[in-house]
MIFIGU-899697 format. One line per field, with one value per residue (C-alpha): z, y negated, x negated; residue in one letter. Coordinates in steps of 0.25 Angstrom, whole numbers. Each point is the difference from the previous one (the first is absolute). Example, Ala and Ser with C-alpha at 12.3 -4.5 7.8 and 13.67 -1.06 7.14 Angstrom:
REM MIFIGU-899697
pz <- 31,-2 $
py <- 18,-14 $
px <- -49,-6 $
aa <- A,S $
***
This chain:
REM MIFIGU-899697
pz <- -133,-5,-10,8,-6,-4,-11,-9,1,0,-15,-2,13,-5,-14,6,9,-10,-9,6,13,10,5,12,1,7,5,11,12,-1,-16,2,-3,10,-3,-13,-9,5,-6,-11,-4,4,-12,-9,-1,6,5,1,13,12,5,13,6,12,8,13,10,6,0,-15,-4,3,-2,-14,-1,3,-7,-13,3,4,-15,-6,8,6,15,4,-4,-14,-10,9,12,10,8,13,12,6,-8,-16,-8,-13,-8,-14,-6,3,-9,8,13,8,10,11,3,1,-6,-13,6,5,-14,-8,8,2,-16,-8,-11,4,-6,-3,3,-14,7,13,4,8,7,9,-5,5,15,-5,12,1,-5,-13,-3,5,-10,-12,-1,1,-9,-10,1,-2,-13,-5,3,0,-5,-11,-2,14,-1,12,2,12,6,5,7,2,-3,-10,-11,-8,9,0,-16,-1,10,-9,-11,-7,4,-7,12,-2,8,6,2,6,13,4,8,4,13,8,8,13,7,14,0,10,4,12,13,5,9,-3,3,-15,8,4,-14,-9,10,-3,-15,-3,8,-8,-12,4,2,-12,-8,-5,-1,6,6,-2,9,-2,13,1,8,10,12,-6,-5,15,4,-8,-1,16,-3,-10,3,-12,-2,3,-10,-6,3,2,-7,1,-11,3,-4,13,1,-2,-14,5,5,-14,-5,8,-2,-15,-3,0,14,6,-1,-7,9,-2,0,4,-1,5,-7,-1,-13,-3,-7,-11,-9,-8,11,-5,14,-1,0,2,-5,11,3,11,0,11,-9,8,-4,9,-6,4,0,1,7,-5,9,12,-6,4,-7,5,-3,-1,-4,-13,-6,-14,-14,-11,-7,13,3,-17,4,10,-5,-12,13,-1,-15,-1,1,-2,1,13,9,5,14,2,15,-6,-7,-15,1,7,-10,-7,12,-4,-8,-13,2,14,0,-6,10,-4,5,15,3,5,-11,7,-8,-13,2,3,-13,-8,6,-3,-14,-2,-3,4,0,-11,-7,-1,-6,13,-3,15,2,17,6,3,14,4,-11,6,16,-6,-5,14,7,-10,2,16,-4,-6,-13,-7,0,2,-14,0,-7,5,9,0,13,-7,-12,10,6,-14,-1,15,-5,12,3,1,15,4,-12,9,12,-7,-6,13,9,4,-5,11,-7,-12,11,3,-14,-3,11,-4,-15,5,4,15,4,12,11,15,2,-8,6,-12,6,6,-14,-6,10,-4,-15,-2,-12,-13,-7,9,2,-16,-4,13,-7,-14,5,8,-10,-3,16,0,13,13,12,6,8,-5,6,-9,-12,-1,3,-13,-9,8,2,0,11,11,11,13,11,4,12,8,-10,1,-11,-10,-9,-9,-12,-5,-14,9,1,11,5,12,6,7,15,2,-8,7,-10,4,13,-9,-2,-16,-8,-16,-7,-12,-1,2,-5,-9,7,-4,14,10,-6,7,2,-4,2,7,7,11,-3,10,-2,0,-12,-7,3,-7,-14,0,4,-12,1,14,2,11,-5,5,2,2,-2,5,10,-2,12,9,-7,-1,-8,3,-1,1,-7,-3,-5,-10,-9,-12,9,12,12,8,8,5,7,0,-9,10,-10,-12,-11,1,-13,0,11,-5,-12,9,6,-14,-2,14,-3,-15,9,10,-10,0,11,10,-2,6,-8,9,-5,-8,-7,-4,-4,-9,-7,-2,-7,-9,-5,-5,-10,-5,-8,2,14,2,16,-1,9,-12,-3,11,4,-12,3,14,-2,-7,12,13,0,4,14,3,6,14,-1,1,4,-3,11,-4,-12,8,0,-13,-5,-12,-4,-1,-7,-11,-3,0,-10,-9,-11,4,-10,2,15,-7,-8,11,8,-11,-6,11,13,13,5,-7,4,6,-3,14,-2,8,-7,-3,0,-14,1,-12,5,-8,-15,1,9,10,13,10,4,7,-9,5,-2,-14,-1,-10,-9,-15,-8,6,3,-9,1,-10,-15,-6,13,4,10,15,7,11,11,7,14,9,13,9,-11,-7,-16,-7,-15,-6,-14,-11,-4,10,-8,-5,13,5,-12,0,14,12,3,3,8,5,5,7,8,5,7,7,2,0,8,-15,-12,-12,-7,-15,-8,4,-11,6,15,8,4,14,9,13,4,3,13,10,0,-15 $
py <- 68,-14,-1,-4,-11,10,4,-11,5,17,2,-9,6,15,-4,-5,12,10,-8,-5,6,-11,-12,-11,-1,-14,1,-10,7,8,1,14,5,9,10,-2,-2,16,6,-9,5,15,-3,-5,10,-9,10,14,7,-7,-13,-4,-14,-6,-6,-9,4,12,-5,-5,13,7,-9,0,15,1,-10,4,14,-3,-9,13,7,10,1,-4,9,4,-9,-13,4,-6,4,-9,4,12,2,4,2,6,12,4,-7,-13,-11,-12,1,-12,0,-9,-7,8,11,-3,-3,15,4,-5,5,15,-2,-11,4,1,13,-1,-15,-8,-15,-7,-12,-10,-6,-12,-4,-15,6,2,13,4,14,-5,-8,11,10,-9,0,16,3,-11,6,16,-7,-6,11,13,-3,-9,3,-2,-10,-12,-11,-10,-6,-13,-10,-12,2,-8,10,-4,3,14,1,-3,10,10,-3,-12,7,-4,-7,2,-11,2,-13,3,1,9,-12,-14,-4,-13,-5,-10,-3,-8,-15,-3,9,8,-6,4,11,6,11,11,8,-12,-8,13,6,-13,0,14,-2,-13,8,10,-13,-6,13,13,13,8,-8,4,-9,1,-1,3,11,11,-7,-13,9,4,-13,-6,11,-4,-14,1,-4,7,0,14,10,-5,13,-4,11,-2,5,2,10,6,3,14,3,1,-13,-5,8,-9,-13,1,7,-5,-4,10,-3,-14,-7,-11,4,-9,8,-6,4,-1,-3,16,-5,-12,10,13,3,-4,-2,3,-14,-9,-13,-9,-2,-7,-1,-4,-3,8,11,10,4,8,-8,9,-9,6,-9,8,13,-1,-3,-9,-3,-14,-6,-12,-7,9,-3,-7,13,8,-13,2,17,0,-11,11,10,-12,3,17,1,-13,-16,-1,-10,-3,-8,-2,-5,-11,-14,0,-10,11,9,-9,7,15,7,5,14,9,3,16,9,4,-14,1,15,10,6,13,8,-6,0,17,1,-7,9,12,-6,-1,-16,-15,-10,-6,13,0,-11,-6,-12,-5,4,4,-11,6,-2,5,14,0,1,9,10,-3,7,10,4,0,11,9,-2,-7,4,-10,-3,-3,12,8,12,12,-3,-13,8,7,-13,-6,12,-3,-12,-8,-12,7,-4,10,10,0,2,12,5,3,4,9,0,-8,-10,-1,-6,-11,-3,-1,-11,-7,0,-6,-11,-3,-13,-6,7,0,7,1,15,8,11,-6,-4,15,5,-11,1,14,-1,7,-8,1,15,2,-9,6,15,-5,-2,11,7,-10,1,9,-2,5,-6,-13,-10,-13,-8,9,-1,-16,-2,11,-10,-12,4,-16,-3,7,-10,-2,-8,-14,1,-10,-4,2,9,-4,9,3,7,10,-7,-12,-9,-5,5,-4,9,-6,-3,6,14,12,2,-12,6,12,0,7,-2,6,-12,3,-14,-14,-14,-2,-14,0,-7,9,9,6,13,4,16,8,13,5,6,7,-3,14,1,-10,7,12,-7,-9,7,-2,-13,-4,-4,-6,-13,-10,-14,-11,-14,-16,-1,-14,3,3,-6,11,12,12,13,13,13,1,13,-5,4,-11,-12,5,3,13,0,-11,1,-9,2,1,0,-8,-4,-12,-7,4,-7,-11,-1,1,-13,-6,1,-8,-11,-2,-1,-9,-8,-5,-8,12,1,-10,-10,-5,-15,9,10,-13,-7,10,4,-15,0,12,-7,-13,8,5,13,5,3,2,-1,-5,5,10,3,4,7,8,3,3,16,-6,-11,3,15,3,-7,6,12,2,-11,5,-11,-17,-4,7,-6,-14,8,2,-8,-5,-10,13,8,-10,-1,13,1,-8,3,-5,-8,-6,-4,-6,-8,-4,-6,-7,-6,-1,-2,1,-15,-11,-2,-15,-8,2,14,4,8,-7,10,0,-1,8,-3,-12,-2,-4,5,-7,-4,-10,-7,-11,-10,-2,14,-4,-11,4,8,-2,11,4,13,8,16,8,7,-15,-7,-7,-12,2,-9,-6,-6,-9,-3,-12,4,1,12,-9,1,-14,6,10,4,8,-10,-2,-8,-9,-1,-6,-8,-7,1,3,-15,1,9,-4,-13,6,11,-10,-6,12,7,-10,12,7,-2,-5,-4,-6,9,14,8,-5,4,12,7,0,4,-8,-15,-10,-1,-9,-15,2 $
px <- 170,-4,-11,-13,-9,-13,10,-4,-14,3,-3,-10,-9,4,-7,-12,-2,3,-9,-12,2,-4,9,3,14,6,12,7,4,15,-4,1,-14,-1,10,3,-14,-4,11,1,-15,6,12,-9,-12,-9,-9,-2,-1,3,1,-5,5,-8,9,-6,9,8,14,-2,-2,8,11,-7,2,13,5,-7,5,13,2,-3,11,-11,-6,-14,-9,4,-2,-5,-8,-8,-14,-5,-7,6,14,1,9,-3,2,-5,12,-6,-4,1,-9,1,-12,-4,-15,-9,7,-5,-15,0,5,-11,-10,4,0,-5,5,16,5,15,-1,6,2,-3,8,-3,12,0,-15,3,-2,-15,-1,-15,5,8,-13,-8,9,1,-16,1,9,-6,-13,6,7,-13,-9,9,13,3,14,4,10,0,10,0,12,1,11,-9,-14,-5,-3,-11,-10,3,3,-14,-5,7,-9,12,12,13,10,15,7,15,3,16,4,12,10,-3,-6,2,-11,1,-10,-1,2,-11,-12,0,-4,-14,-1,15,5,-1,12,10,-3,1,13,5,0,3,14,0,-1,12,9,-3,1,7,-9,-12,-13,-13,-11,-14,-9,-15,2,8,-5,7,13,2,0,9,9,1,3,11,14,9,15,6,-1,-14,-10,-15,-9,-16,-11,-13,-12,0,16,4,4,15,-1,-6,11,10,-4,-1,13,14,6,11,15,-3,-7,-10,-14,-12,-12,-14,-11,-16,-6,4,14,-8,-1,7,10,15,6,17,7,-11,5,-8,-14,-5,-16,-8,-13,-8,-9,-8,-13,-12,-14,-12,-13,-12,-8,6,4,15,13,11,15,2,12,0,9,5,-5,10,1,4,11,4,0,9,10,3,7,9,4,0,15,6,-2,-7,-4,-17,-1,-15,-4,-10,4,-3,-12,-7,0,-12,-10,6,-10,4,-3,-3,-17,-3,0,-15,-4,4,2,-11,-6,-4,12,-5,-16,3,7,-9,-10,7,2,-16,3,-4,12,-9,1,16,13,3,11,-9,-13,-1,-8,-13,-2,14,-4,-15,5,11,-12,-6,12,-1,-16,4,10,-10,9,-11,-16,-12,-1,17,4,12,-3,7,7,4,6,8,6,4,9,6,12,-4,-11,-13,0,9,-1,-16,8,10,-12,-7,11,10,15,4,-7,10,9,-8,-2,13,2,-12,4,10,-6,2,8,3,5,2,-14,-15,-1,0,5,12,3,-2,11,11,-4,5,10,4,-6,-14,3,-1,-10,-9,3,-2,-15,-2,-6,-12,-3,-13,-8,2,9,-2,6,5,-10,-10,10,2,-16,-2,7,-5,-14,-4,13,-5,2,-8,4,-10,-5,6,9,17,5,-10,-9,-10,2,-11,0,-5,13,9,15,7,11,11,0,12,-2,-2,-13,-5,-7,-6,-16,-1,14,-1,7,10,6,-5,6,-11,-7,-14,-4,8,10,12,0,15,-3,-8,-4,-8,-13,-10,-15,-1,9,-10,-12,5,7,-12,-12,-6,2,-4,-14,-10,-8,-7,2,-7,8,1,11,5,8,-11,-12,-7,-4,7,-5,10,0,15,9,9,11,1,1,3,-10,4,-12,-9,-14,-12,-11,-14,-10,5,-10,-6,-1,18,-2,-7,10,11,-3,-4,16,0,-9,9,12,-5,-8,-14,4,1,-15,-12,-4,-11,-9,-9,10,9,-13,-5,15,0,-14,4,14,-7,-6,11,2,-15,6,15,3,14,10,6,-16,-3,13,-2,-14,3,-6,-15,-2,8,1,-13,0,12,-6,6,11,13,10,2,-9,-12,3,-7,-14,-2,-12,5,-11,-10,12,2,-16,-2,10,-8,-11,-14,2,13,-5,-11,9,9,-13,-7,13,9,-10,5,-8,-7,-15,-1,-11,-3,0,14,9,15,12,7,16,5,16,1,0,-13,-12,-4,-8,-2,-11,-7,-3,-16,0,0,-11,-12,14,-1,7,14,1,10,5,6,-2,2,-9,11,-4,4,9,-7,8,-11,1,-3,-9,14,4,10,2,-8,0,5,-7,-5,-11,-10,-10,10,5,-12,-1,14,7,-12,-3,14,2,-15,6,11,-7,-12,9,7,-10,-15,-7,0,-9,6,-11,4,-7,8,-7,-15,5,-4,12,4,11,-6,0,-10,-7,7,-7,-2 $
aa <- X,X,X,X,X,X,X,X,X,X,X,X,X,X,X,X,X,X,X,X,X,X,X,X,X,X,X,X,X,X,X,X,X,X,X,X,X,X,X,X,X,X,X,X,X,X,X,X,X,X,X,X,X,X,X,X,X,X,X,X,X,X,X,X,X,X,X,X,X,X,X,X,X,X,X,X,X,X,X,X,X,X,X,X,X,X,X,X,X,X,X,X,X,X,X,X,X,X,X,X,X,X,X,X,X,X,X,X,X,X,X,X,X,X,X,X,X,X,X,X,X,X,X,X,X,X,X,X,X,X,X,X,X,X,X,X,X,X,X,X,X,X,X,X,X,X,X,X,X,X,X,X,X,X,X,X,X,X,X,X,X,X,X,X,X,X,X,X,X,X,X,X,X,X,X,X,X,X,X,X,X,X,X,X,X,X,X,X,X,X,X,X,X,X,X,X,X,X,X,X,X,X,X,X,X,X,X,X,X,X,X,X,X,X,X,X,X,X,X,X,X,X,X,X,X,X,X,X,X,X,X,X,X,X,X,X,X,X,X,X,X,X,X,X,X,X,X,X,X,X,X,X,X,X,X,X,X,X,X,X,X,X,X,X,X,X,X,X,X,X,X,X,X,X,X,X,X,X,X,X,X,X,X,X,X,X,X,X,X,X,X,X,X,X,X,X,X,X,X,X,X,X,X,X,X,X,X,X,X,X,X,X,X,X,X,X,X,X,X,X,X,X,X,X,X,X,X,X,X,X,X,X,X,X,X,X,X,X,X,X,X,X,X,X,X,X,X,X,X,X,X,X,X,X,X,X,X,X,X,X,X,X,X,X,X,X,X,X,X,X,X,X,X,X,X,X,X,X,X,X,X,X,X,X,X,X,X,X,X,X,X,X,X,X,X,X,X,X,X,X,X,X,X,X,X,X,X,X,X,X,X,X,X,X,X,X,X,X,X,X,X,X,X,X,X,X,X,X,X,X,X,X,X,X,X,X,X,X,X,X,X,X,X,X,X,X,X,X,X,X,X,X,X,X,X,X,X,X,X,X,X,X,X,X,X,X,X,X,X,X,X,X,X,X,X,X,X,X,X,X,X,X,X,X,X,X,X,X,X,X,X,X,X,X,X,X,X,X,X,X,X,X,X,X,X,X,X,X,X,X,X,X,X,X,X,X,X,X,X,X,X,X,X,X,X,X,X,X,X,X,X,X,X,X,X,X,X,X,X,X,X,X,X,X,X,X,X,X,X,X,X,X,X,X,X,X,X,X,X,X,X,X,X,X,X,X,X,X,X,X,X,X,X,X,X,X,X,X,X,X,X,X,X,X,X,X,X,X,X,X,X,X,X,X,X,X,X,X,X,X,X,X,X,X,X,X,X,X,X,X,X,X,X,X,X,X,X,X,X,X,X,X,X,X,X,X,X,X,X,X,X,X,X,X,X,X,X,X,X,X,X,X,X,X,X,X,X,X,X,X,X,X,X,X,X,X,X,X,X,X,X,X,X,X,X,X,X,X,X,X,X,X,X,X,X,X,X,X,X,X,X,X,X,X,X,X,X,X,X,X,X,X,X,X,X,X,X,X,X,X,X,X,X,X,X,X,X,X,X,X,X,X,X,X,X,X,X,X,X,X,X,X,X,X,X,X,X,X,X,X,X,X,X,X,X,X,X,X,X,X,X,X,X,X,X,X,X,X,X,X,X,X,X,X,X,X,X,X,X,X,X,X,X,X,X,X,X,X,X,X,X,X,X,X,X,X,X,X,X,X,X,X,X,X,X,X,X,X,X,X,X,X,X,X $
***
């Protein structure tokens, strides 16, 4: 066997392990780390007890396992074993446990303390899992509080380290800085048209790669739907095999795809993002990397999580280059230019910032702890963690106060999302099938019937899981439709009336089923997958449920009220006493006696959707709104004033009113007095009157639309006029527009007696000889005021 890279770095980390007992390791990928640094620690007397290794993903494993185990001549089980959900193998011989996530999490719950447990290793940290950051900050917190000589080391291949070295209160960083062979990397000379084909262009490549080169293939495609395609679309020469590799494959097929080719054939095995790490494929000497990843994005705005798939991250690029160089020199053909990698990301976002957080928030619960309270490397942003505890509290799992429940104690025990641990929890054995399928994750398929999917999903590896979690099924025997709307209490779906396969969902969003489906004509549908859009989601999933069905899982739940709300729609207020189920109406009736003020406030909403405008603004209610907003903050009737107000001055002349055109009746001159003081009203008519009192004793309309206040007037009206009227807190002079006797505009001021004095005669001169039959006498301020003209023959 050739001497790996880690070598360089093995007696240095055995030191500091034995020694001060906590470490990151950084190691390139094919360094070696995985298999060789546990039974390094085990030669060395590193750590007493056992040594348990979370490994991220099931294949890894136990190919981890048996690699280690097979080093030491011996079968897994003896000296290296392994432990994942549903399969073990261990014995009291063994000293290296390798475990995947959650596994660990399980662990330090049942006993904080870790009885027998001398070290925990964290392998392929880089990948930042919610359950390896999640376990990190366990195990950190047993080591500080319970147990100091726990020993901790953290293996990464691209992370940068210090971040985490700090996290472990300054950890030492041991760096192997060697990589096992040489890789060449070639990239694309132009980018990829827009809108091309992933299959052709990657099909393309890979059997460019297997002209070009000698030795097994690996490509890395974001995901099995992508795998089948391309494996459709490629042309290879006879005697090359195609093997896929994908979470969801059998383990045999796993098992195929990542061992040695039968009778020398040339293997090109098309993987997901399950081959960047740990696995050693048998003959890999070429990768070809689409620069894709697949990733899970959790919306906490809609409650639903969708795959979306993004372009990969440098350090997942740099991870899977290193398959090229396990074995021997190899060969990297990335499907991007090498400009473009100055728009790749240099490392892919922590799971804990864009998964659901349900898993976490129960654990954390079960722990008694805050996220604040434990060493996260990424604290989980608090709106994904707070709807997270919202799902949890709709569960049972968590009281009023956010405490966990006893039922909730049950579920963290269940290894499954808290979802359908709920559902197993409540349901009869049947119900471990229908987990098992969902665990799964349901993809696309040629129906969303649910049930149709259960009867093609029956497989080994669904038959063991669905009896691996038989035993945590408690409740009694229900039908699927009862089962899925048990984990998805907030998916119950009701068709719209009148509306084609489209739904509301009882936690209050929308889902459309396509036309097409044979669900898409069913009235109530229990929803276990959608796409995740916040607008309209897709339902991807789905079984039918009976109202009647509803009624008895929800009957505590299900309750009459009363509503009383604007219909923009219909410009009105509607009154219904509706039966609902979260958002959902199951039964519709018209409310006969409603309350009159709900009423009232009802259409309050109407007249702030319509705007003021909707109401009647007659001469004297926009006379007297215009008075009060010239003086300013002593009386705040703008529009936002008065919106905001709407409850103190509008609401009590709504009595009886129920629709926008009674909103026309509403005296609004009256409603905004009455909603003044005494004293404001006061205020309002000695500072802003209503009219001006002419010398002749008529009363002049003030116009207070203008920047200035003013009225018209005839001008003989004014004769005998010494002191110009003024309004305001500061007396401000009117504007005075003086008129000739036709009612046309002569003079426009805001200084009558220096009007008189400067530009009457004039203005005198003029209107003599326009209009002779009217006194202009020369003195104006001696004059008697007139509006008449003079006799005829005068």
């Amino acid at each position: 066997m050739s001497r790996l890279p880690i070598e360089d770095v093995i007696d240095a980390l055995a030191r500091q392990m034995t020694g001060g007992g906590v470490c990151v390791l950084q190691a390139p990928p094919g360094a070696g780390k995985t298999t060789r640094v546990p039974l390094a620690l085990l030669e060395a007397g590193a750590f007493s007890g056992r040594l348990i290794m979370l490994e991220p993903r099931r294949l890894a494993a136990r190919a981890a396992a048996e690699r280690m185990a097979q080093v030491l001549g011996e079968r897994v089980g003896e000296t290296v074993g392994y432990r994942m959900r549903g399969e073990s193998k261990t014995s009291k011989a063994t000293r290296i446990e390798v475990v995947t996530e959650g596994v660990l999490t399980r662990m330090v719950q049942a006993d904080p303390e870790l009885p027998g447990v001398g070290c925990v290793v964290f392998d392929e940290f880089h990948e930042r899992s919610l359950n390896g950051d999640l376990g990190l900050a366990l195990v950190w917190e047993t080591r500080g509080a319970l147990r100091e000589d726990l020993k901790v080391l953290v293996m990464s291949a691209t992370l940068d380290a210090a971040p985490v070295a700090a996290l472990l209160g300054g950890a030492r960083v041991v760096t192997s800085e060697g990589r096992s062979f040489p890789v060449e990397t070639r990239w694309l000379d132009t980018p990829r048209r827009a809108g091309a084909r992933l299959d052709a262009d990657m099909a393309a490549l890979i059997a460019l790669a297997v002209a070009e080169t000698e030795g097994g293939v690996l490509a890395f495609l974001p995901g099995a739907r992508e795998i089948e395609r391309v494996a459709g679309a490629l042309s290879l020469p006879a005697g090359v095999v195609v093997r896929p590799l994908y979470g969801a494959l059998p383990f045999a097929a796993q098992r195929a795809a990542i061992a040695p080719a039968e009778g020398g054939a040339r293997k090109v095995v098309l993987a997901t993002s399950i081959a960047e790490t740990s696995l050693t494929i048998e003959d890999v000497r070429v990768v070809v990397d689409a620069g894709l990843a697949r990733r899970a994005r959790y919306d906490a705005g809609s409650g639903m999580s969708r795959l979306v798939t993004e372009r990969a991250s440098k350090a997942e690029a740099t991870q899977r280059q290193g398959r090229a160089g396990r074995v021997a020199e190899g060969v990297c053909y990335r499907l991007w230019t090498k400009a473009e990698e100055g728009v790749m990301g240099a490392f892919a976002p922590p799971e804990i910032e864009t998964a659901d957080l349900a898993g976490l928030a129960l654990d954390l619960a079960a722990w008694g702890a805050e996220p604040a309270d434990l060493s996260f490397l990424s604290m989980p942003p608090e709106g994904a963690f707070a709807a997270a505890r919202r799902v949890l509290a709709m569960l049972g799992a968590l009281d009023t106060q956010g405490r966990i429940t006893e039922h909730g104690r049950a579920l963290a025990r269940v290894p499954l999302h808290p979802r359908l641990a709920h559902m197993l929890a409540l349901s009869g054995a049947e119900a471990a099938s229908v987990a098992a399928v969902l665990a799964a994750r349901p993809g696309a398929a040629r129906t969303l019937d649910l049930a149709a999917r259960m009867r093609d999903a029956q497989s080994r590896e669904v038959n063991a899981e669905a009896k691996r979690l038989a035993r945590f099924a408690k409740g009694e025997r229900r039908s699927l439709g009862e089962m899925v709307a048990l984990a998805y209490p907030d998916r119950v779906a009701l068709r719209r009336k009148g509306a084609d396969a489209r739904y509301h969902l009882s936690g209050g969003k929308g889902a459309v089923v396509p036309a097409e489906d044979a669900l898409a004509s069913q009235r109530l549908l229990a929803v276990a997958d959608l796409d995740g859009d916040a607008r309209e989601a897709r339902v991807r999933a789905a079984a039918v449920v009976s109202e009647a069905e509803l009624r008895g899982l929800f009957a505590d739940q299900i309750a009459w009220r009363d509503v009383c709300a604007w219909s923009r729609r219909e410009g009105r207020v509607l009154t219904r006493k509706q039966e609902m189920l979260g958002a959902l109406v199951l039964d519709d009736r018209i409310w006969q006696d409603p309350d009159p003020d709900a009423v009232a406030r009802a259409l309050l909403e109407g007249v702030r959707d319509l705007g003021l405008g909707a109401l009647n603004w007659s001469k004297p209610a926009s006379l007297l709104r215009a008075r009060g907003r010239y003086l300013g903050d002593a009386v705040d009737w703008s529009d936002a004033g008065l919106l905001a107000s709407l409850e103190d001055w509008l609401l009590p002349y709504l009595a009886g009113k129920k629709t926008a055109a009674d909103l026309k009746s509403v005296n609004l001159a009256e409603a905004l007095r009455n909603s003044l003081s005494w004293e404001a009203l006061q205020d309002i008519d000695r500072l802003a009157p209503a009219a001006i009192t002419t010398p002749l004793g008529r009363k002049a309309q003030v116009d207070y639309a203008g920047d200035v206040p003013g009225i018209e007037v005839r001008l003989q009206e004014m004769f005998g006029c010494t002191v110009h009227p003024t309004v305001g807190p500061d007396r401000l002079p009117v504007k005075i527009t003086l008129l000739s006797p036709g009612q046309k505009p002569v003079q426009v001021t805001q200084d009558l007696p220096g009007f008189w004095t400067n530009s009457y005669a004039d203005v005198r001169k003029d209107m003599r000889g326009r209009y002779p039959r009217h006194p202009w006498p020369e003195d104006p301020t001696q004059a008697e005021p007139t509006v008449r003209a003079k006799p005829r023959g005068t």
